[in-house]
Backbone as CSV, one residue per row, in Angstrom:
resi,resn,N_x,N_y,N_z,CA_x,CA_y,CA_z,C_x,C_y,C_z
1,UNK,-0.156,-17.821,-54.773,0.337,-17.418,-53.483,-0.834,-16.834,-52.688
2,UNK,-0.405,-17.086,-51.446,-1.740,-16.337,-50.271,-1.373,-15.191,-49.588
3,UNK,-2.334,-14.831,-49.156,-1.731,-13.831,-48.188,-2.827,-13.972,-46.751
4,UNK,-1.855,-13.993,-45.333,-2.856,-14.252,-44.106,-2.057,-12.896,-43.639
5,UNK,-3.001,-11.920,-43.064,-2.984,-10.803,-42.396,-3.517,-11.189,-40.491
6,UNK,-2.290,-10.725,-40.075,-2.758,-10.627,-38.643,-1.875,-9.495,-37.708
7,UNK,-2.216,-9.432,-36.591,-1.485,-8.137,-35.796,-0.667,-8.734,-34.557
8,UNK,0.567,-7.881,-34.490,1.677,-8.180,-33.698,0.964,-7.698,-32.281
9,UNK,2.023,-8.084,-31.451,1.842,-7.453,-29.792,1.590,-6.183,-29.936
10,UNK,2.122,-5.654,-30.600,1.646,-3.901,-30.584,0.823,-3.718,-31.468
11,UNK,-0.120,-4.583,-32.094,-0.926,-4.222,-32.918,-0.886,-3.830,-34.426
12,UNK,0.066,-3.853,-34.568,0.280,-3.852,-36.188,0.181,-4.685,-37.612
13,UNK,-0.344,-4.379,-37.767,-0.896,-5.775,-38.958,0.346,-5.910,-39.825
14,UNK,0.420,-7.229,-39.484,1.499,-8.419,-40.233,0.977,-8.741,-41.647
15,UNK,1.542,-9.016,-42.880,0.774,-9.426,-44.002,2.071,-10.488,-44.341
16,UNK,1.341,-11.792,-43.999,2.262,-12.982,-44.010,2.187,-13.831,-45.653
17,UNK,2.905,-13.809,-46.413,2.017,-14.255,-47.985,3.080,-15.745,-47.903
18,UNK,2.201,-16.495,-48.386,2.637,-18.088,-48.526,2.078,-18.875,-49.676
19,UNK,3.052,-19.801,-50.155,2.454,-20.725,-51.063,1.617,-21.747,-50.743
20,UNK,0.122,-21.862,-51.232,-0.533,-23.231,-51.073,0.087,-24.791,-51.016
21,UNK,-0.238,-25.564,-50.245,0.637,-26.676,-50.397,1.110,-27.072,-51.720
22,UNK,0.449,-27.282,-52.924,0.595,-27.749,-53.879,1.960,-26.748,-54.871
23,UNK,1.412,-25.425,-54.744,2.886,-24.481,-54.915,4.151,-25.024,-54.100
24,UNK,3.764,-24.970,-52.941,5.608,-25.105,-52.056,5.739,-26.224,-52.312
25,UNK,4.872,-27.192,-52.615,5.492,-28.703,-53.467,6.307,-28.534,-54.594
26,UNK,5.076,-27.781,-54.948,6.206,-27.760,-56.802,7.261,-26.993,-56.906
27,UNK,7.526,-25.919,-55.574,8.596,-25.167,-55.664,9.740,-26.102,-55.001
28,UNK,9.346,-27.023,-54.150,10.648,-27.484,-53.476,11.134,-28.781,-54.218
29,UNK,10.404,-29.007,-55.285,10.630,-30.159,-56.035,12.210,-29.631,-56.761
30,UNK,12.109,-28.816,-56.897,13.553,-28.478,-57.660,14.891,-29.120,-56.486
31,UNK,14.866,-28.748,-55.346,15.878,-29.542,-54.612,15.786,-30.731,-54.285
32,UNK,14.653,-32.014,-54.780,14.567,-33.393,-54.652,16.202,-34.123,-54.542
33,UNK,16.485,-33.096,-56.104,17.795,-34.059,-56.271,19.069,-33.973,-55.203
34,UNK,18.939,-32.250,-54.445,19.950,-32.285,-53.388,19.481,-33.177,-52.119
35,UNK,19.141,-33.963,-52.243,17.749,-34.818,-50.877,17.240,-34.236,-49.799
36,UNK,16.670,-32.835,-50.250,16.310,-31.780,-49.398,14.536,-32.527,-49.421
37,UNK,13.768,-32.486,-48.611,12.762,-32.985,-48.471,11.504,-32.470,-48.859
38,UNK,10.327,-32.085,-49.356,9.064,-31.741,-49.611,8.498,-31.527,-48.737
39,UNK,7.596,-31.012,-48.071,6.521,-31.163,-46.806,5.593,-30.081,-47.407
40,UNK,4.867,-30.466,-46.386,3.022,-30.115,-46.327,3.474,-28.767,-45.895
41,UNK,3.027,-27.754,-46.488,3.688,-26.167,-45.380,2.497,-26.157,-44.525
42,UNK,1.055,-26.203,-44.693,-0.046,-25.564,-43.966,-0.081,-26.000,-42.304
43,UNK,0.936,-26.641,-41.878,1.415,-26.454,-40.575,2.344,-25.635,-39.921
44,UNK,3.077,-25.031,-40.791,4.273,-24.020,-40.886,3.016,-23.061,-40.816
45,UNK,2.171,-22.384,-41.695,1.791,-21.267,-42.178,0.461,-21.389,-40.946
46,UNK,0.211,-22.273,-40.087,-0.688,-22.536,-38.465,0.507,-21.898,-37.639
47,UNK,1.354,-22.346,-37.502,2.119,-22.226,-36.420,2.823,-20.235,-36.838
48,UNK,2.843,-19.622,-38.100,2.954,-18.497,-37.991,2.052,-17.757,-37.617
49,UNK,0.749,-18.182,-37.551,-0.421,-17.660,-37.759,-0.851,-17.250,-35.735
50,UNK,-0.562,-19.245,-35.566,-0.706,-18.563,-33.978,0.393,-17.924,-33.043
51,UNK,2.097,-18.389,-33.639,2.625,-17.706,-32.919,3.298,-16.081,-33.140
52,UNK,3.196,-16.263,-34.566,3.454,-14.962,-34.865,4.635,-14.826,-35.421
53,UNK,5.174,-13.724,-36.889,6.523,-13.481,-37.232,7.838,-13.129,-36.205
54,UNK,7.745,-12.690,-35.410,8.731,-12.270,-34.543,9.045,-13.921,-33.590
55,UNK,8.019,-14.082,-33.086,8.369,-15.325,-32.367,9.018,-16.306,-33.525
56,UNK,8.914,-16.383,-34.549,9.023,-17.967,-35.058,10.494,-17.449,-35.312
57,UNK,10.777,-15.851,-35.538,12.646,-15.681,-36.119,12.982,-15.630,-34.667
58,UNK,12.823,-15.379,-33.616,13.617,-15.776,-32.804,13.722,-17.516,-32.502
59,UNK,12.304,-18.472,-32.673,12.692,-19.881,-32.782,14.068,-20.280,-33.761
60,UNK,14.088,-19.469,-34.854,14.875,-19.220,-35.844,16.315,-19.129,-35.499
61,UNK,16.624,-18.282,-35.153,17.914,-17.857,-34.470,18.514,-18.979,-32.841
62,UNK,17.659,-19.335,-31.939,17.577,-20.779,-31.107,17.900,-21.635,-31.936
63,UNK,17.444,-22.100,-32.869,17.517,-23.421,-33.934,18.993,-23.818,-34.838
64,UNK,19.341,-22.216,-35.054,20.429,-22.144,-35.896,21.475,-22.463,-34.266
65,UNK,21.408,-21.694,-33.565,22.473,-21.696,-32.404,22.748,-23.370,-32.012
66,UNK,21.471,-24.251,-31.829,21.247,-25.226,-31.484,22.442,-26.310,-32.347
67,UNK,21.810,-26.097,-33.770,22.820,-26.295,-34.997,24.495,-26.055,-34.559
68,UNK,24.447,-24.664,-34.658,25.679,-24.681,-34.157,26.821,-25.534,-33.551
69,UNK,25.875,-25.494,-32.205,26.718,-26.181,-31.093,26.529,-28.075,-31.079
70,UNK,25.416,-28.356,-32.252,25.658,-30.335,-32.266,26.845,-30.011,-33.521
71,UNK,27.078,-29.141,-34.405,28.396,-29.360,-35.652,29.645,-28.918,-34.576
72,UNK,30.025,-28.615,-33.683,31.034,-28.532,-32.882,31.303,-29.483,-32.203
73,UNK,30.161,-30.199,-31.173,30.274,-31.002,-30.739,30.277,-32.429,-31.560
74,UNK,29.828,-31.945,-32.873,30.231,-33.762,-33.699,31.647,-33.969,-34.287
75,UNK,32.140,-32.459,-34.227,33.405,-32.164,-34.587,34.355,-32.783,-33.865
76,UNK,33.981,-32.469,-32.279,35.034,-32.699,-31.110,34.924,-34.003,-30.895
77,UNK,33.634,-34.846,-31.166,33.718,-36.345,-31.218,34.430,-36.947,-32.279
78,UNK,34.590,-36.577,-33.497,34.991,-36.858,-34.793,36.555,-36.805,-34.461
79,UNK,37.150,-35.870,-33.515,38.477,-35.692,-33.340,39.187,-37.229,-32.323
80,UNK,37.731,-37.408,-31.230,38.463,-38.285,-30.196,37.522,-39.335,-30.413
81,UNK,36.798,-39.806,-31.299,36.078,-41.049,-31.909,35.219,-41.490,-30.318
82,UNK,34.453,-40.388,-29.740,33.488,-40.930,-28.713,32.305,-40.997,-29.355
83,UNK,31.411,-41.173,-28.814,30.216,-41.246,-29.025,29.496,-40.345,-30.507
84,UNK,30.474,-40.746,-31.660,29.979,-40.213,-32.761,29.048,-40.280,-32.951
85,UNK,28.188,-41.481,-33.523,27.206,-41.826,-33.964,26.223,-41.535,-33.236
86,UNK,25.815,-41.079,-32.172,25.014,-40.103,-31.528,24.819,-38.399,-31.652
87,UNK,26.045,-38.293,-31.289,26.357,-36.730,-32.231,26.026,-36.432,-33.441
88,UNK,25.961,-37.530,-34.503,26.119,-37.359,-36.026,23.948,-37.355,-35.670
89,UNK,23.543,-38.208,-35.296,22.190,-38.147,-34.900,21.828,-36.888,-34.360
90,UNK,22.347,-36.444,-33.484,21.917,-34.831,-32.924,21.598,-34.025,-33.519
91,UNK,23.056,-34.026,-35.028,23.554,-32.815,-35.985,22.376,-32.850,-36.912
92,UNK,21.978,-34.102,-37.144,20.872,-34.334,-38.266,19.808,-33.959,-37.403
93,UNK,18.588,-34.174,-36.469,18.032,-34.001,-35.777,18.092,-31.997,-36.034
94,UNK,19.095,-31.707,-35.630,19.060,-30.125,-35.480,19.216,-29.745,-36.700
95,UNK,19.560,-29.893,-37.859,19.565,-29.490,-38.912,18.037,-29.363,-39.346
96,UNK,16.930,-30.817,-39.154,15.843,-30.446,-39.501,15.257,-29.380,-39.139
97,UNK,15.623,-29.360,-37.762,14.396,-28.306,-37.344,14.917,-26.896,-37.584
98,UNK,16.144,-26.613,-38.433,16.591,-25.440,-38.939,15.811,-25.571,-40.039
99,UNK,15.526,-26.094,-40.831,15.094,-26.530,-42.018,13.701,-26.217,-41.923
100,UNK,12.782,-26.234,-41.339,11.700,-26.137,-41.063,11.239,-24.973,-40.346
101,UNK,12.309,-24.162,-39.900,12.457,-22.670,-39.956,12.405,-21.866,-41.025
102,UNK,13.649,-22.218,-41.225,13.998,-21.568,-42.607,12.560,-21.445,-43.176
103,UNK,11.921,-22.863,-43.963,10.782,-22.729,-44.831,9.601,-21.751,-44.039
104,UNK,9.842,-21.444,-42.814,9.073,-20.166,-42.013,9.707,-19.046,-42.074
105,UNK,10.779,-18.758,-42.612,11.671,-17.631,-43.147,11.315,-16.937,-44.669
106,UNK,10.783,-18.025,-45.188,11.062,-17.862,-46.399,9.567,-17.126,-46.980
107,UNK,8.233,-17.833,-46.481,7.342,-17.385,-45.846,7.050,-16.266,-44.946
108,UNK,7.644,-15.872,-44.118,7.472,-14.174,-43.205,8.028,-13.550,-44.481
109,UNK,9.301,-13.687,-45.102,9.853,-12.744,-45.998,8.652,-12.134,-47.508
110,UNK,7.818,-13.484,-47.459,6.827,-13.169,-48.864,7.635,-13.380,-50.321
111,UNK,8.975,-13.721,-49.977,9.651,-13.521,-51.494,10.267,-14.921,-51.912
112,UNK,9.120,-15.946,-51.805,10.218,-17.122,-52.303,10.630,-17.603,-53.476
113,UNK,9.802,-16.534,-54.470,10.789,-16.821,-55.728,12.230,-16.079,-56.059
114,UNK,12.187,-14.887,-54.816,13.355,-14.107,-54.837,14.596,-15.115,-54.101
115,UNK,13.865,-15.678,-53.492,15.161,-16.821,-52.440,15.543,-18.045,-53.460
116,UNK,14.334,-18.641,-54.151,14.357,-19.380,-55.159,15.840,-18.888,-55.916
117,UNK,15.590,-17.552,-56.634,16.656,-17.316,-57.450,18.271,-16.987,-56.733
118,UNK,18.029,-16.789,-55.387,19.501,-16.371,-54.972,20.050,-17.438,-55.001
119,UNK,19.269,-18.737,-54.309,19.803,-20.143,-54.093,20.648,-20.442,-55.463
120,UNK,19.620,-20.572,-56.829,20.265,-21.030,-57.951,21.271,-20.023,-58.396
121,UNK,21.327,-18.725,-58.011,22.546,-18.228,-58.524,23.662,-18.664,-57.581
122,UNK,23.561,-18.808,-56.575,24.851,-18.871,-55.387,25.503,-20.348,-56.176
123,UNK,24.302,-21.552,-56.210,24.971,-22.993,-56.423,25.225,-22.461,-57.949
124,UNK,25.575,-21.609,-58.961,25.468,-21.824,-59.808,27.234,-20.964,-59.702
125,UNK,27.484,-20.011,-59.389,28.147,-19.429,-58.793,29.524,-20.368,-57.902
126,UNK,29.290,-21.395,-57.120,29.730,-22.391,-56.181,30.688,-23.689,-57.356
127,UNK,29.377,-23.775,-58.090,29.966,-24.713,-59.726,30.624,-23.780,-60.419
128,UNK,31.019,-22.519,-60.788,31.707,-22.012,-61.737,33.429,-21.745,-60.948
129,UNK,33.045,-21.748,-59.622,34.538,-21.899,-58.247,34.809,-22.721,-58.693
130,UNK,34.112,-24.001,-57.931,34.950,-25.620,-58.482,35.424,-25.746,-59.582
131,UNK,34.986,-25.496,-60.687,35.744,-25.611,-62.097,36.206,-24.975,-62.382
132,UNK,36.587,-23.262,-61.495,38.090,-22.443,-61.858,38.943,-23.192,-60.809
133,UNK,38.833,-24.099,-60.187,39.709,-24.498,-59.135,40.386,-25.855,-59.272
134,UNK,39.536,-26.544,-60.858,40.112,-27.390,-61.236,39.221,-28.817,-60.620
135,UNK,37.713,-28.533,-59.972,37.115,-30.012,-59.742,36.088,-29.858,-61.028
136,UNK,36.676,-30.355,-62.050,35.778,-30.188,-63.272,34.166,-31.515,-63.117
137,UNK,34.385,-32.505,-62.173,33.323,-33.202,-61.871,31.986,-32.293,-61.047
138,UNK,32.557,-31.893,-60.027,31.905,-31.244,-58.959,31.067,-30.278,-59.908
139,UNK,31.441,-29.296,-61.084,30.951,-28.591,-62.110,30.252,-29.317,-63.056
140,UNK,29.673,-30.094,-63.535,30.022,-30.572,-64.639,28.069,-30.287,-64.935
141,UNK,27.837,-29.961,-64.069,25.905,-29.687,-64.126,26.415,-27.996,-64.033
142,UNK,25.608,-27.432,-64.276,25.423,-25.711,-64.452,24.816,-25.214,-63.045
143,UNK,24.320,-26.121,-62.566,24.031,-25.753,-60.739,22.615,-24.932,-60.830
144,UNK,21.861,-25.687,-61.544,20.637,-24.916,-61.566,19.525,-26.242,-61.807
145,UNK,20.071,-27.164,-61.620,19.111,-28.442,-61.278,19.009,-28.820,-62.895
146,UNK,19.518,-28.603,-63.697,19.151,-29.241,-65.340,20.748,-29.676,-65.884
């Protein structure tokens, strides 16, 4: 792991710690199988660098809102069969670029083996629901990628 130190608008030194590409590879390899994607971070960890932690969580919070409002609106097409397949394009479209936040979330925070582990407890957690609920398929992996 790295660490890039720089100072906010008011001057306060930021200590931003990130994985080398080859780490956030091997860390995101564990979600291959959910078809969550791999990428190069050292454009993520440029773009914190010049715009800064505060700016990129408010891009953050825009991105998610953005999200928001294409899963409503693919909703309201899904109800009256207009122009779905554009909408369903939007929703995906905005999902990435939540996605590519996030991995700038995960990064300002410094703790991605701590996020690492919440993820696998939550899906692990999510599989032990489904199979008290009776979808013994949906369970049938331990929700920890093995």
């Amino acid at each position: 792991m790295s660490r890039i130190t720089e100072r906010d608008a008011r001057g306060h030194a930021q200590v931003i710690e990130y994985y080398n590409t080859k780490e956030a590879i091997d860390k995101l390899a564990a979600y291959e199988d959910m078809g969550i994607p791999t990428v190069d971070t050292s454009v993520l960890t440029h773009a914190l660098i010049a715009y800064g932690g505060d700016t990129q969580v408010d891009m953050m919070i825009e991105e998610m809102s953005e999200l928001t409002k294409a899963l409503l609106k693919q909703r309201h097409t899904q109800q009256f069969g207009c122009q779905y397949d554009r909408r369903v394009k939007a929703t995906v479209e905005e999902m990435a670029d939540v996605y590519i936040m996030l991995l700038q979330m995960i990064q300002i925070s410094g703790e991605p083996d701590l996020f690492d582990e919440f993820v696998r407890e939550k899906i692990l957690r999510l599989s032990l629901r489904l199979f008290a609920d009776g979808f013994t398929e949906a369970a049938a992996g331990n929700g920890c990628g093995e």
